[in-house]
Structure formats: structure tokens, C-alpha cells
ZALODO-614858 format. One record per residue (C-alpha): residue number from 1; z, x, y. Coordinates in steps of 0.05 Angstrom, whole numbers, plus 32768, in hexadecimal, padded with zeros to 4 digits. Layout:
<atoms>
[atom NUM,[Z,X,Y]]
...
</atoms>
This chain:
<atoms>
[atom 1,[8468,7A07,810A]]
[atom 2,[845E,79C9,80EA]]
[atom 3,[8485,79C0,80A8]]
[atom 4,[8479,79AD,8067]]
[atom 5,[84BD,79C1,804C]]
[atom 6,[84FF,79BE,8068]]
[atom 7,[8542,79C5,8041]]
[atom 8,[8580,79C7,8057]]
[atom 9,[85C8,79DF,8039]]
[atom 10,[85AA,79D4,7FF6]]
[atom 11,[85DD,79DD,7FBD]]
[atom 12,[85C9,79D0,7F71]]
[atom 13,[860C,79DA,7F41]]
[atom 14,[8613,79CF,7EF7]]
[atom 15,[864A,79C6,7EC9]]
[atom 16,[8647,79EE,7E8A]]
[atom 17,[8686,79DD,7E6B]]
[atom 18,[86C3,79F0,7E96]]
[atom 19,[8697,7A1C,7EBC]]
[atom 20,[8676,79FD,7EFD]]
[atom 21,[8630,7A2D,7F04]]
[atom 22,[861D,7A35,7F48]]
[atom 23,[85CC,7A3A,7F3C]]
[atom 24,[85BB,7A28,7F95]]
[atom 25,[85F8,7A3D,7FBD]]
[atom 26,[85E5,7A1B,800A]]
[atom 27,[8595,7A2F,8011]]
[atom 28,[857A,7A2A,8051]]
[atom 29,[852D,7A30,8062]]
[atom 30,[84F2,7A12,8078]]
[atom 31,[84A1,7A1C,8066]]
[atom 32,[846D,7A0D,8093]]
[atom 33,[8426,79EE,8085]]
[atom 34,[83F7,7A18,8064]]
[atom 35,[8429,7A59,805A]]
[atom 36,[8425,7A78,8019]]
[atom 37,[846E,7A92,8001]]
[atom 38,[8485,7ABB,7FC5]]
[atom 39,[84C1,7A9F,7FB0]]
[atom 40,[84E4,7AE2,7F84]]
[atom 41,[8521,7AE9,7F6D]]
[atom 42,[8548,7B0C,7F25]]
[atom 43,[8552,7ADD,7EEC]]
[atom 44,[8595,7AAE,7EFE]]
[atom 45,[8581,7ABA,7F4D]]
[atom 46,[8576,7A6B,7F55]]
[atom 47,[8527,7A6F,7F63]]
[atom 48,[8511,7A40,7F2B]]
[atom 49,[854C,7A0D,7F3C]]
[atom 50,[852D,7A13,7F85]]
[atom 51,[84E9,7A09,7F6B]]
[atom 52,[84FB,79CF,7F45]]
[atom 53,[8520,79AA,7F7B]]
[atom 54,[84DB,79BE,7FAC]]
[atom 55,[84B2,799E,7F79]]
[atom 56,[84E4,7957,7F74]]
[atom 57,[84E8,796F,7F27]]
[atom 58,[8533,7971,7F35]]
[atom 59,[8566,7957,7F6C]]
[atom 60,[8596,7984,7F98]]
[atom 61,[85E4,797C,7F92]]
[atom 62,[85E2,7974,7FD5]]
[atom 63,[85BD,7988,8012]]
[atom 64,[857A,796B,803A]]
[atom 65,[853B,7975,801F]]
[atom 66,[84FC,795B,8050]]
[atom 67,[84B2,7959,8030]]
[atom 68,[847A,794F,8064]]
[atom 69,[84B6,792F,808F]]
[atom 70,[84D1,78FF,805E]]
[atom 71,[8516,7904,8039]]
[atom 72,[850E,7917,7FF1]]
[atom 73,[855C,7926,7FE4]]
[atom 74,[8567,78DA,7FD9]]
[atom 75,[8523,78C2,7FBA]]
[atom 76,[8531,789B,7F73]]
[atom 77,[8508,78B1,7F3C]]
[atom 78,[84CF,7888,7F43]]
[atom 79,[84CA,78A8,7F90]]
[atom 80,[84D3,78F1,7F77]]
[atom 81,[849A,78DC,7F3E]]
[atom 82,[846E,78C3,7F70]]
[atom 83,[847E,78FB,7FA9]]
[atom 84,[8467,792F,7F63]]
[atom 85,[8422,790A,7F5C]]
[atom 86,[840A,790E,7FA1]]
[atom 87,[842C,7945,7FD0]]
[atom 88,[8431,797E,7F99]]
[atom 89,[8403,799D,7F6B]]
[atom 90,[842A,79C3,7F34]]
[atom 91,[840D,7A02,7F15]]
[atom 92,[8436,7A28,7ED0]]
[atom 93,[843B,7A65,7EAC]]
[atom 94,[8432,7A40,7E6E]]
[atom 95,[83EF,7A1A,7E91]]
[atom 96,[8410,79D7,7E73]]
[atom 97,[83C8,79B7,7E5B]]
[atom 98,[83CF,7980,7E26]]
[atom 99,[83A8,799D,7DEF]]
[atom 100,[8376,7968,7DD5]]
[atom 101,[835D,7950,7E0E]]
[atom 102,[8320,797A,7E31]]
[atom 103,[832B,79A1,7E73]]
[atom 104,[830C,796B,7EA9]]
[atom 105,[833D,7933,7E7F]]
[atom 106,[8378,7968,7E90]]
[atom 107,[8364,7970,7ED1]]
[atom 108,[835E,7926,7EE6]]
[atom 109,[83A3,7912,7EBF]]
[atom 110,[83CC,790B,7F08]]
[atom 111,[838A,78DA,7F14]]
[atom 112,[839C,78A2,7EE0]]
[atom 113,[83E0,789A,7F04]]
[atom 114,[83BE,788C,7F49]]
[atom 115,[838F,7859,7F24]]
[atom 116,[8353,7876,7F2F]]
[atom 117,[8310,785B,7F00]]
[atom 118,[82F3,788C,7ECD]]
[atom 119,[82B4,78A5,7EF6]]
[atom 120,[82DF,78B2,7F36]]
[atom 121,[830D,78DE,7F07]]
[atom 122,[82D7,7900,7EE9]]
[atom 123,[82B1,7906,7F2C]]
[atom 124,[82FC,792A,7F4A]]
[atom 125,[8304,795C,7F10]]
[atom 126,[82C6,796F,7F08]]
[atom 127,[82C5,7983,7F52]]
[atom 128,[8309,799D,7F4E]]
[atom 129,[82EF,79C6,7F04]]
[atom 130,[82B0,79E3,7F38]]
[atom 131,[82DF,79FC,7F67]]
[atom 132,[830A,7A22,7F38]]
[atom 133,[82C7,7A40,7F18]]
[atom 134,[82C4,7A19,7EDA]]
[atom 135,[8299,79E5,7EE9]]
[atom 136,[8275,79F8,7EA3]]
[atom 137,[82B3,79F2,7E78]]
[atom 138,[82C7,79B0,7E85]]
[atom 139,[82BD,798F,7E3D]]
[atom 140,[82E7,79CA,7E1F]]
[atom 141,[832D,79C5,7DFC]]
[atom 142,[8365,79EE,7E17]]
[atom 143,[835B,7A16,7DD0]]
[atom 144,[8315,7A23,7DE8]]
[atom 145,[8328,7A4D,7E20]]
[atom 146,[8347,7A8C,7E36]]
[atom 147,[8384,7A92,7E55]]
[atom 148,[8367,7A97,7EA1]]
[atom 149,[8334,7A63,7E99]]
[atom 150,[8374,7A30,7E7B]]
[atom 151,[8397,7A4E,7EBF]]
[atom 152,[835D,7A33,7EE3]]
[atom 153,[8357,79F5,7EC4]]
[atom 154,[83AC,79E4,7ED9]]
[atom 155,[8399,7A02,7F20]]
[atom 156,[8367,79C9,7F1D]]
[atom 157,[8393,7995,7F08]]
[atom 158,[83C0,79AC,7F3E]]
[atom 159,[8390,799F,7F70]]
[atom 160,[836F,795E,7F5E]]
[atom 161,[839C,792D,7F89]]
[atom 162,[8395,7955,7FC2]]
[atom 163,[83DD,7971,7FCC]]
[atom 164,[83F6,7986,8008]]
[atom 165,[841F,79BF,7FDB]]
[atom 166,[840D,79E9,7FA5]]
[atom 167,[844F,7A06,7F7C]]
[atom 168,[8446,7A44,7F4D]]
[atom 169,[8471,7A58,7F13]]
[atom 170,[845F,7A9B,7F00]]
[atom 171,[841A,7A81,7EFC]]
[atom 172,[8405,7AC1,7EE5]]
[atom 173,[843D,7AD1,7EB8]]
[atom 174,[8417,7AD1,7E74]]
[atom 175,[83CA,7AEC,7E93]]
[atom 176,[83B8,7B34,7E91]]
[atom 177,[83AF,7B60,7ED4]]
[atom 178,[8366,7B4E,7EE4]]
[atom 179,[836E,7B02,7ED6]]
[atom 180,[83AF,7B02,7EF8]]
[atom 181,[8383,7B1F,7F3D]]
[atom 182,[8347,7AE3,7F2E]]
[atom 183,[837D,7AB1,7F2A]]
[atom 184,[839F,7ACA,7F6C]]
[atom 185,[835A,7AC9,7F94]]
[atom 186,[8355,7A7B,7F78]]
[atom 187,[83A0,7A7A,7F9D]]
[atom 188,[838A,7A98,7FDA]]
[atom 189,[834F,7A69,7FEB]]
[atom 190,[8374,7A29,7FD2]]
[atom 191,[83A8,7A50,8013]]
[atom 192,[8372,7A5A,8040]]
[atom 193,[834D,7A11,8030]]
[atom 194,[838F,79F7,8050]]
[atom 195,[83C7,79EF,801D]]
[atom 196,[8411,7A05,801B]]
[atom 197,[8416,7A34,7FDC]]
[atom 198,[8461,7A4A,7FBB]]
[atom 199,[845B,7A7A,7F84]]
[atom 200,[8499,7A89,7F59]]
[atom 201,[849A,7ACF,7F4B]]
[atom 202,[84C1,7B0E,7F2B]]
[atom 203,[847E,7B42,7F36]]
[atom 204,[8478,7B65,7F70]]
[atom 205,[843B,7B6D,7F70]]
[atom 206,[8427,7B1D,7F6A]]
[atom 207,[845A,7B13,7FA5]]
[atom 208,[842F,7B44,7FD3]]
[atom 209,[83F6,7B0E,7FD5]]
[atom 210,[8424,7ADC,7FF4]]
[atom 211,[8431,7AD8,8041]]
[atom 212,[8475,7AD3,803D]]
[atom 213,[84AA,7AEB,800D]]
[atom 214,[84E9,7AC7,8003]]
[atom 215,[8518,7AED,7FCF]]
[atom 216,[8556,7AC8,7FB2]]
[atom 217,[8591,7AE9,7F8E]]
[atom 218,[85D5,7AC2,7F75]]
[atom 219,[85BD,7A80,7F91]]
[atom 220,[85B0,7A8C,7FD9]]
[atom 221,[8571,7AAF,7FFD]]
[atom 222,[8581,7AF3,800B]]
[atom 223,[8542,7B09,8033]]
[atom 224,[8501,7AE3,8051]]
[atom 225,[84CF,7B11,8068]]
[atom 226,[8484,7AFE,8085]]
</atoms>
């Protein structure tokens, strides 16, 4: 299997006070190339510390971490930044659009930090907008749309550099039931057109669209079932 993830004896500890919290206690696990995981766990089990190392938004205590075969555990900033922009697409709850600007400007933000020209970044989020099924909505505010279609509109952003990995947190945490299903079809064909896709979870019923399901209590993995 060829993979796009490997970590290794990852620990993440913080000190609150006199206290030293053990939030990643020695994880151990690899993902493949287009595998699409559920990544559950309770509140306090260590999954969003383990997304956020995944996604370089934060750096392990110790431990390897290898990305599409390079080492990310020692990248500076500037790396990890860089490593963000092109090899991960980031999806949220919260969608995370920037309010006054229209949906193809949200979706071709990553662009401006690859220096792409205007036309090319309109061209890219407009196809990116079409494949997401809003190809109609793209001179709409964030305000102007409904809670899937602003889903939509961050699953495009996610997708416009071409990542090789899409990460998921709780992207349908604040949807209702038949939205939540639309935007887990959108998941499954961005899976089947070739991508790696991580989905944070605490619903069951989300987690039985992934693959794979990794569950995490007290910092460690406790089972990983295909």
C-alpha cells in the first residue's frame, strides 16, 4: 500500500500549571492513498490534537511524522505553512468562509498564496464551485446561503490546489440529517476521484461512510477496523 501518512511514537504533552496533560500518549499508524478513515473518539480522547498535528496546524512532542514520504516532524513554520497550502485541503464544522468576500473569492483564497493571476483563479473556483453543485452561486456572500451550500463552498476551497488529503472536522456537525447525507455523497466522490479523506467524528452514523474507523480514547488508538 502506498502511503500518504505515516506516524510514528507520536506524543503531544502540555503543561497546565503543575500538571503535565498527556493529550497523544505514543500513536502509531499509517494511511494509505486514497483510504477514507473516520477518526472517532470521546471528548479529551486526543483525536483533534491528532488531527491537528496531520494537518501541520500543530507539531508533535516527539515522534516521526512522514507526508507523501517527506519528514514533517522537523519542518519550520514556513515549511508546515507551505506543506498546509498544497498537500491538504481543510474542511470545518464552522465552514470558516470570510464573510464579505463572494463564494468563488473564498474558494480561490489558497490561490493568491501560489501566485496565481486573477482569471486563472477565477477559471479554478469556478470549476471547483461546478463540481460541488454550485456553479450558480458563485457571486453570493456566505450570509446568502444556507448552511450546506456554505459547506459546499469550504469543500471547494478545500479542493482548489489539488490536495493529495482532504481532513474533516465534524464537517457536518452544525447541518441537519438530509444535508449532512448530500454533503457525505460530495465526500465520497472527492474518495473515489482519487483523494485520501480523514473525517473527525463523534456520530456513528457519519463514521459508517468511511472505509476505515480508527477510534482513540485517553491519547492512544484503541481499535482500527476496515
Amino acid at each position: 500500500m502506498d502511503k500518504v501518512i505515516d506516524i510514528q511514537h507520536i506524543t503531544k504533552y502540555y503543561e497546565m500549571g503543575d500538571v503535565l496533560i498527556k493529550a497523544l500518549n505514543g500513536v502509531t499508524v499509517d494511511i494509505g492513498r486514497n483510504e477514507f478513515v473516520a477518526l472517532m473518539g470521546p471528548s479529551g480522547s486526543g483525536k483533534s490534537t491528532l488531527m491537528n498535528i496531520l494537518g501541520c496546524l500543530d507539531t508533535p512532542t516527539s515522534g516521526i511524522y512522514m507526508l507523501n514520504g517527506n519528514l514533517v516532524s522537523d519542518m519550520s513554520d514556513n515549511e508546515l505553512a507551505e506543506v498546509r497550502n498544497k498537500e491538504i485541503g481543510f474542511v470545518f464544522q464552522t465552514f470558516n468562509l470570510l464573510p464579505r468576500l463572494s463564494a468563488w473569492e473564498n474558494v480561490a483564497m489558497p490561490l493568491v498564496y501560489t501566485g496565481e493571476g486573477r482569471k486563472k483563479r477565477y477559471e479554478r473556483a469556478f470549476e471547483m464551485l461546478e463540481s460541488v453543485g454550485l456553479a450558480d452561486r458563485g457571486d453570493h456572500k456566505p450570509n446568502e446561503l444556507s448552511g450546506g451550500q456554505r459547506q459546499r463552498v469550504a469543500i471547494a476551497r478545500a479542493l482548489v490546489n489539488h490536495p493529495s488529503i482532504i481532513l474533516a472536522d465534524e464537517p457536518t456537525g452544525n447541518l441537519d440529517t438530509k444535508t449532512s447525507e448530500e454533503i457525505l455523497k460530495i465526500f465520497h466522490t472527492i474518495h473515489e476521484k482519487g483523494n485520501t479523506v480523514i473525517m473527525v467524528t463523534h456520530e456513528e452514523d457519519v463514521a459508517r461512510h468511511a472505509l476505515r474507523v480508527i477510534r482513540m480514547r485517553d491519547g492512544v488508538i484503541e481499535s482500527d477496523g476496515r
